[in-house]
Structures are given as C-alpha cells and as structure tokens.
mmCIF file of the N, C-alpha and C atoms, coordinates in Angstrom:
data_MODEL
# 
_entry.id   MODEL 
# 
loop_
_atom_site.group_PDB 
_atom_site.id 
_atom_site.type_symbol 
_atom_site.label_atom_id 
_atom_site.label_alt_id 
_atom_site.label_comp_id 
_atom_site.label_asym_id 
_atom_site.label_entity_id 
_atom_site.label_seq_id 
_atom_site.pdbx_PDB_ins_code 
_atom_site.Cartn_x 
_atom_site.Cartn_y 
_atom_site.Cartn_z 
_atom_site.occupancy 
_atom_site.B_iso_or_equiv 
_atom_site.pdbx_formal_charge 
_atom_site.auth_seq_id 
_atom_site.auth_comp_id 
_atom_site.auth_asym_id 
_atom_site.auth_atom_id 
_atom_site.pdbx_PDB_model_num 
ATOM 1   N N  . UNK A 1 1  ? 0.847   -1.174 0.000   1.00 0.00 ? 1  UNK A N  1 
ATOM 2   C CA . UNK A 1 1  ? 0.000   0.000  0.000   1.00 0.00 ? 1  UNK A CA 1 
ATOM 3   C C  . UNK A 1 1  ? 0.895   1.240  0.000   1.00 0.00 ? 1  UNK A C  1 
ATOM 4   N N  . UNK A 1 2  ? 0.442   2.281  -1.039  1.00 0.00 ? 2  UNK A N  1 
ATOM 5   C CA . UNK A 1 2  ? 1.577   3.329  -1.356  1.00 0.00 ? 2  UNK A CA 1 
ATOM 6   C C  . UNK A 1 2  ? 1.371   4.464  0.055   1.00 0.00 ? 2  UNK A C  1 
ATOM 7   N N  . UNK A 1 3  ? 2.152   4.975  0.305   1.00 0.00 ? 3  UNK A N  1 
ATOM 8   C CA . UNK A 1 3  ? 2.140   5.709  1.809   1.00 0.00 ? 3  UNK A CA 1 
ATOM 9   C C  . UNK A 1 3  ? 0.884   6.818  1.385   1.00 0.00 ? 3  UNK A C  1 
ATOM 10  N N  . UNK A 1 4  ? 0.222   7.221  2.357   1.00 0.00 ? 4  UNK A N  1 
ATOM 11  C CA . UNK A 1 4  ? -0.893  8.598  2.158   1.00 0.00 ? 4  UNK A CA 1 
ATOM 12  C C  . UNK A 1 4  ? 0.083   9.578  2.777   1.00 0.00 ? 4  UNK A C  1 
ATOM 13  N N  . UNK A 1 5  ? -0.161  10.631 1.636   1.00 0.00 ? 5  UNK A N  1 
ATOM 14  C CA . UNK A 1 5  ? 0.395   11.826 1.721   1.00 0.00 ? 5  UNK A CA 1 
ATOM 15  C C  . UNK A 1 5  ? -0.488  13.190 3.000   1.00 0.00 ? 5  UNK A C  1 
ATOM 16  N N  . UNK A 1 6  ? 0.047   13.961 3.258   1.00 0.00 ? 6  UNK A N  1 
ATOM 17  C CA . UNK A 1 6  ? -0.871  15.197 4.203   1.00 0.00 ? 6  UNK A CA 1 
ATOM 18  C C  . UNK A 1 6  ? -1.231  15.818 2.776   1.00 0.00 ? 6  UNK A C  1 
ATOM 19  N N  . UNK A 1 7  ? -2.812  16.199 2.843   1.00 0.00 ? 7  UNK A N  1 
ATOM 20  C CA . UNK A 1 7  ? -3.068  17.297 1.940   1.00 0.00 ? 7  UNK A CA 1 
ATOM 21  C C  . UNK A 1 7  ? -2.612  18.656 1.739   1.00 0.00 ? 7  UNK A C  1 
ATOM 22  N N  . UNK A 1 8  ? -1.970  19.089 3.262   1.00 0.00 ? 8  UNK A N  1 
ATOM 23  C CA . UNK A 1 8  ? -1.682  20.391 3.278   1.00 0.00 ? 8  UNK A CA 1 
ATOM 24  C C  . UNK A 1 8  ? -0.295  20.341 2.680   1.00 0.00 ? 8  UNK A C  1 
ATOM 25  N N  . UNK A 1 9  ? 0.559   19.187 2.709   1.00 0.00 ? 9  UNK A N  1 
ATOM 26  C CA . UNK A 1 9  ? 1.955   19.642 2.037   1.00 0.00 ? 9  UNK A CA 1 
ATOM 27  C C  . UNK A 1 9  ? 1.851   19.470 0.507   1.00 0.00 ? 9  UNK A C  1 
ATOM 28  N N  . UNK A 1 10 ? 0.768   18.696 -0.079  1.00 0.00 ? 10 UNK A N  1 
ATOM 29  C CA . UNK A 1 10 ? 0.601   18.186 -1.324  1.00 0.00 ? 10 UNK A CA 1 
ATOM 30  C C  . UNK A 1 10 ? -0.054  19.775 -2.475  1.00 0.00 ? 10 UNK A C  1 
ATOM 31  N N  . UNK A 1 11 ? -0.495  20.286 -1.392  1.00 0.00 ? 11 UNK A N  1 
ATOM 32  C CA . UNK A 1 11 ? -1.664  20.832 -2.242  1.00 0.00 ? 11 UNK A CA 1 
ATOM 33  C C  . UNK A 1 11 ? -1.145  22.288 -2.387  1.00 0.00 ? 11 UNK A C  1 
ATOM 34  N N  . UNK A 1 12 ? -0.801  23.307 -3.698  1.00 0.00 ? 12 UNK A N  1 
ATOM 35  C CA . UNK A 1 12 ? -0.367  24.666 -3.373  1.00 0.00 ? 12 UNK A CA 1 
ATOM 36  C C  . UNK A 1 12 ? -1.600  25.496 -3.250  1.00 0.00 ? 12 UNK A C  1 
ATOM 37  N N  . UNK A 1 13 ? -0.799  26.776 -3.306  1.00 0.00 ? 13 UNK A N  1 
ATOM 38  C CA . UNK A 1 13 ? -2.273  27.469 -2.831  1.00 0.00 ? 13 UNK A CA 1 
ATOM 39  C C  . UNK A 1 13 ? -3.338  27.595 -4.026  1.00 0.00 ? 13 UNK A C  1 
ATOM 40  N N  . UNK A 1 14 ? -2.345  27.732 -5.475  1.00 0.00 ? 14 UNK A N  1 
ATOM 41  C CA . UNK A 1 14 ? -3.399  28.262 -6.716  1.00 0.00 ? 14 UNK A CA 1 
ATOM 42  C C  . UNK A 1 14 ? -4.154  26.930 -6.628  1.00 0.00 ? 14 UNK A C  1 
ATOM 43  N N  . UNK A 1 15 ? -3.834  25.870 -6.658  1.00 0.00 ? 15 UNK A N  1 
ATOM 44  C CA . UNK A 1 15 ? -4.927  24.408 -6.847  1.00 0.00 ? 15 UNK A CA 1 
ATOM 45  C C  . UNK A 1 15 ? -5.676  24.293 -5.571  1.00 0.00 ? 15 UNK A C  1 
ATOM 46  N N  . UNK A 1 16 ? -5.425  24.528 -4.035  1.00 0.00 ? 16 UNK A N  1 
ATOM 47  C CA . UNK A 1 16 ? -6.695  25.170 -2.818  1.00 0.00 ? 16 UNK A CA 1 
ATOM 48  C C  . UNK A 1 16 ? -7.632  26.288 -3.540  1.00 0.00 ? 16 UNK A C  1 
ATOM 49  N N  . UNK A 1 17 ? -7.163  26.926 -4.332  1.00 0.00 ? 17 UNK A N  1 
ATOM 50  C CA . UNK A 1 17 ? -8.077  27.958 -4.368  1.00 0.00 ? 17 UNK A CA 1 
ATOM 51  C C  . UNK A 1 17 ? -9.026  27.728 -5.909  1.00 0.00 ? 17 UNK A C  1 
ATOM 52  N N  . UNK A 1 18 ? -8.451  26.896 -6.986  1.00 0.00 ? 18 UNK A N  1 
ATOM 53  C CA . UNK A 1 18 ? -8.941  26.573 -7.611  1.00 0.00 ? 18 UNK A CA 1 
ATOM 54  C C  . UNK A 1 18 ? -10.468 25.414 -7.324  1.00 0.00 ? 18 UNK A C  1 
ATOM 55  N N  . UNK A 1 19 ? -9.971  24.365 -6.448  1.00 0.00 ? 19 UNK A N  1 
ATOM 56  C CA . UNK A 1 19 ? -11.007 23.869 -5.919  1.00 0.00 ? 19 UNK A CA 1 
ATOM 57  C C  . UNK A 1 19 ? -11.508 23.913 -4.719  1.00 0.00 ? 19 UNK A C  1 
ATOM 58  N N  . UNK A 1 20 ? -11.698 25.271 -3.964  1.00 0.00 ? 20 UNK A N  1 
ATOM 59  C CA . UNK A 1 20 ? -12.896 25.962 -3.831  1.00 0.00 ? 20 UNK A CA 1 
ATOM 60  C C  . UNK A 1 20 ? -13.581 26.233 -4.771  1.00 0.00 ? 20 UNK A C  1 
ATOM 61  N N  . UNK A 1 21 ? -13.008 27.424 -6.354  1.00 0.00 ? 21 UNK A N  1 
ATOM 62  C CA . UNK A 1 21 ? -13.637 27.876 -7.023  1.00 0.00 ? 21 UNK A CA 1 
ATOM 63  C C  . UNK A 1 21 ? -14.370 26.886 -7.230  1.00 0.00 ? 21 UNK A C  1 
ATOM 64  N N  . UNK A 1 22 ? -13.926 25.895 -7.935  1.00 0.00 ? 22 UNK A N  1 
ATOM 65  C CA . UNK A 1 22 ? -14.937 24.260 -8.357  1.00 0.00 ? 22 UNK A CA 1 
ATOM 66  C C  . UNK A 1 22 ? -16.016 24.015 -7.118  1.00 0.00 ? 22 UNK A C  1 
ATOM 67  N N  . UNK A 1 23 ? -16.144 24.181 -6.126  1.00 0.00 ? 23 UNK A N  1 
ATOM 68  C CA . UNK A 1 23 ? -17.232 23.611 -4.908  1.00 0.00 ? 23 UNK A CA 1 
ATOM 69  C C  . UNK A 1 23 ? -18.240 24.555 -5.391  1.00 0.00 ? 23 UNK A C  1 
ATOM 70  N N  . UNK A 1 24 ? -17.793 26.089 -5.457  1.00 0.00 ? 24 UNK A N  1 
ATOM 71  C CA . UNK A 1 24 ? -18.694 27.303 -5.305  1.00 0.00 ? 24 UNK A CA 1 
ATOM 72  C C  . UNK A 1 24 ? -19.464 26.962 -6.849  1.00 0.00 ? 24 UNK A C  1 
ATOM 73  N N  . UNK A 1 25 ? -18.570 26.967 -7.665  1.00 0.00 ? 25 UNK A N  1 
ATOM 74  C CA . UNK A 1 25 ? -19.641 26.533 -9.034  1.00 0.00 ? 25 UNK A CA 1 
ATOM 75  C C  . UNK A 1 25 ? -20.521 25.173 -8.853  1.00 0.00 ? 25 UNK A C  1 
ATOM 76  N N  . UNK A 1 26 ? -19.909 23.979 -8.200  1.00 0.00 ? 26 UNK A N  1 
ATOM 77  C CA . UNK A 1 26 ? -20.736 23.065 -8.278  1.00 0.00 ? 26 UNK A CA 1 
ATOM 78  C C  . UNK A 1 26 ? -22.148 23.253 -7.397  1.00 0.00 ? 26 UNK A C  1 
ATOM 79  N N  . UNK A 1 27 ? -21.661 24.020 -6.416  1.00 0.00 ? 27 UNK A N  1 
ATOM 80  C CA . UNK A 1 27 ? -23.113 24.243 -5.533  1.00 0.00 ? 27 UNK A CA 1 
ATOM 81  C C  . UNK A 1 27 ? -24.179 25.485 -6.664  1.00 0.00 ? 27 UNK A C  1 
ATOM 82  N N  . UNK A 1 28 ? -23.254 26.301 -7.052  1.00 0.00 ? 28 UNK A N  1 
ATOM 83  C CA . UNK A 1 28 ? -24.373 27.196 -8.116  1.00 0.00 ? 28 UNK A CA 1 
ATOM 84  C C  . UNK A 1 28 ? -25.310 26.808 -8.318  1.00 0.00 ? 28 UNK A C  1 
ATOM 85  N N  . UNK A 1 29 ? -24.387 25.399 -9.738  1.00 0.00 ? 29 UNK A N  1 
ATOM 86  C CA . UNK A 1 29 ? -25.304 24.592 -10.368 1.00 0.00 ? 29 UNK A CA 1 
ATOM 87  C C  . UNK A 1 29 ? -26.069 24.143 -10.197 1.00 0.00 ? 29 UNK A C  1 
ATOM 88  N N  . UNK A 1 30 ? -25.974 23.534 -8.531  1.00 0.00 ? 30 UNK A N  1 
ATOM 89  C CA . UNK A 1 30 ? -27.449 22.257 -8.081  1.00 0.00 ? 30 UNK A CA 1 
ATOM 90  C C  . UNK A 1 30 ? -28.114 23.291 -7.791  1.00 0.00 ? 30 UNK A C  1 
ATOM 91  N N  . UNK A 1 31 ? -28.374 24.772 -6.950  1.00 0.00 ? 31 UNK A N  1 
ATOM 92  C CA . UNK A 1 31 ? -29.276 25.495 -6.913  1.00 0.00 ? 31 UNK A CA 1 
ATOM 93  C C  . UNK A 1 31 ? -29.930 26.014 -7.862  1.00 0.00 ? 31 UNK A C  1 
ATOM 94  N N  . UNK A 1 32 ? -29.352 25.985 -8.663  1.00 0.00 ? 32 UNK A N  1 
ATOM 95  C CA . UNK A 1 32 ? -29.714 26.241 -10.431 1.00 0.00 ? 32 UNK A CA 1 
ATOM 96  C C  . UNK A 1 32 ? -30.615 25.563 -10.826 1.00 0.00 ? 32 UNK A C  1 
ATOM 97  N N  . UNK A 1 33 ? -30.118 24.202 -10.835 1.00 0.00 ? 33 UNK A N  1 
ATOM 98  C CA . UNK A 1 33 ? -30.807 23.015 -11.328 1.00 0.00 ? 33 UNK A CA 1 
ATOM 99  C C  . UNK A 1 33 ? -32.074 22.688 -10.879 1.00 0.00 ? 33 UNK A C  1 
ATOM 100 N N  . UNK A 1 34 ? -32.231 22.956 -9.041  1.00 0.00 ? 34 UNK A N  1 
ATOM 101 C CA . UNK A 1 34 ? -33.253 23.082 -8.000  1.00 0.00 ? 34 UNK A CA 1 
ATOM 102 C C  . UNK A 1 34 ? -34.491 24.337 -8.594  1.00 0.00 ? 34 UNK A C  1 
ATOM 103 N N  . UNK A 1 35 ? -33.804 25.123 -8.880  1.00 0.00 ? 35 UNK A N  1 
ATOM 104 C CA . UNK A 1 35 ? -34.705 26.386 -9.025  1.00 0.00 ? 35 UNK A CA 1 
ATOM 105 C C  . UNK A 1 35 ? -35.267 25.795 -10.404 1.00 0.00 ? 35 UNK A C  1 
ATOM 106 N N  . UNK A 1 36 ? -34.497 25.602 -11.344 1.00 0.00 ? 36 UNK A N  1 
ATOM 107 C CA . UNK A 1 36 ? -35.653 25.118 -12.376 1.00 0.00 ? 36 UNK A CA 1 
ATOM 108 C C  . UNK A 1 36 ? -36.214 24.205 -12.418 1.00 0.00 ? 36 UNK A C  1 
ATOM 109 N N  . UNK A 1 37 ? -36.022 23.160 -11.820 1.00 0.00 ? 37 UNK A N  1 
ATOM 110 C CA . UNK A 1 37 ? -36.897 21.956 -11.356 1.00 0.00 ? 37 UNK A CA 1 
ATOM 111 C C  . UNK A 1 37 ? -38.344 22.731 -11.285 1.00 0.00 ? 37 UNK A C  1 
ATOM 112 N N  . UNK A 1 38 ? -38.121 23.039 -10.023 1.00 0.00 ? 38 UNK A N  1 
ATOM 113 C CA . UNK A 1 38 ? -38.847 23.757 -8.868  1.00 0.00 ? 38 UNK A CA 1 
ATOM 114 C C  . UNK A 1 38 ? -40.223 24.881 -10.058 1.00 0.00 ? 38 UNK A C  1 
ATOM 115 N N  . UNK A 1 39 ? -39.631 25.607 -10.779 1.00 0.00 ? 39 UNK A N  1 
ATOM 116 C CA . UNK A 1 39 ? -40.185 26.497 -11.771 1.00 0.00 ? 39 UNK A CA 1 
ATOM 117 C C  . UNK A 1 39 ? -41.293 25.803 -12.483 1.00 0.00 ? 39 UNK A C  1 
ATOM 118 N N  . UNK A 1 40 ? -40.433 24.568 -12.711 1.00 0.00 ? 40 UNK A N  1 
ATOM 119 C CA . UNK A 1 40 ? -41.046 23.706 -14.170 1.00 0.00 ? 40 UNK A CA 1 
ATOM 120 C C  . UNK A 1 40 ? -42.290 22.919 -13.374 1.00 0.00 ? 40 UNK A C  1 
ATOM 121 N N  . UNK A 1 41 ? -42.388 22.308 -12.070 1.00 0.00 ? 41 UNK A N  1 
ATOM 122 C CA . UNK A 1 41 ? -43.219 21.516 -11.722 1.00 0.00 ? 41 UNK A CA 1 
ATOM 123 C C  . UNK A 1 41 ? -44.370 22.949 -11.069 1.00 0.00 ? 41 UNK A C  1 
ATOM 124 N N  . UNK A 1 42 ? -43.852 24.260 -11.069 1.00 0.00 ? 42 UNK A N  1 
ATOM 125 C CA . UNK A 1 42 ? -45.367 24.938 -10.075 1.00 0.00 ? 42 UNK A CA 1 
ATOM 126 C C  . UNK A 1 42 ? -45.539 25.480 -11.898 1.00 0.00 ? 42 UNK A C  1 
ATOM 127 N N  . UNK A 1 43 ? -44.965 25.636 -12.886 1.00 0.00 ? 43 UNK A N  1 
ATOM 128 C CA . UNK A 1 43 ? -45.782 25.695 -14.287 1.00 0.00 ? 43 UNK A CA 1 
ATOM 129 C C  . UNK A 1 43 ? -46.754 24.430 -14.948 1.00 0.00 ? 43 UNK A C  1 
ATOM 130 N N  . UNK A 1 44 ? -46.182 23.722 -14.556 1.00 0.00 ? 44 UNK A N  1 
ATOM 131 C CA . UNK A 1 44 ? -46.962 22.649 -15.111 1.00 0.00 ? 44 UNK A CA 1 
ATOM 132 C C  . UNK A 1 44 ? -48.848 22.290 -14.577 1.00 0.00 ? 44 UNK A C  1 
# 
C-alpha cells in the first residue's frame, strides 16, 4: 500500500483555491438546477 500523503503539504495554494472555485460553481449549479426543477413543476 503506497504511503498517504498530508493534503496540506501536497496541495499549493493556486490548486486550494482553484477547488474551492470548483465547490462554489458546483453548488451554483445544483441550486440552479433546484430552481428550475422547482419552476417547471409549479408551471406545469
């Protein structure tokens, strides 16, 4: 079994901060996705 690394020595800051950016868009999306759900079933 290959040794596990610490995330904090692995990881620099531009790729920490890149995936945040990635969390903050992925949560957008599902509220996104929620809201038009949501739109489409009180139109129907």
């Amino acid at each position: 079994m290959p040794p596990t690394r610490n995330p904090q020595e692995s990881i620099s800051r531009s790729e920490l901060r890149n995936h945040e950016f990635a969390l903050v868009l992925h949560w957008v999306g599902v509220a996104l996705l929620a809201y038009f759900l949501a739109d489409l079933a009180f139109q129907a």
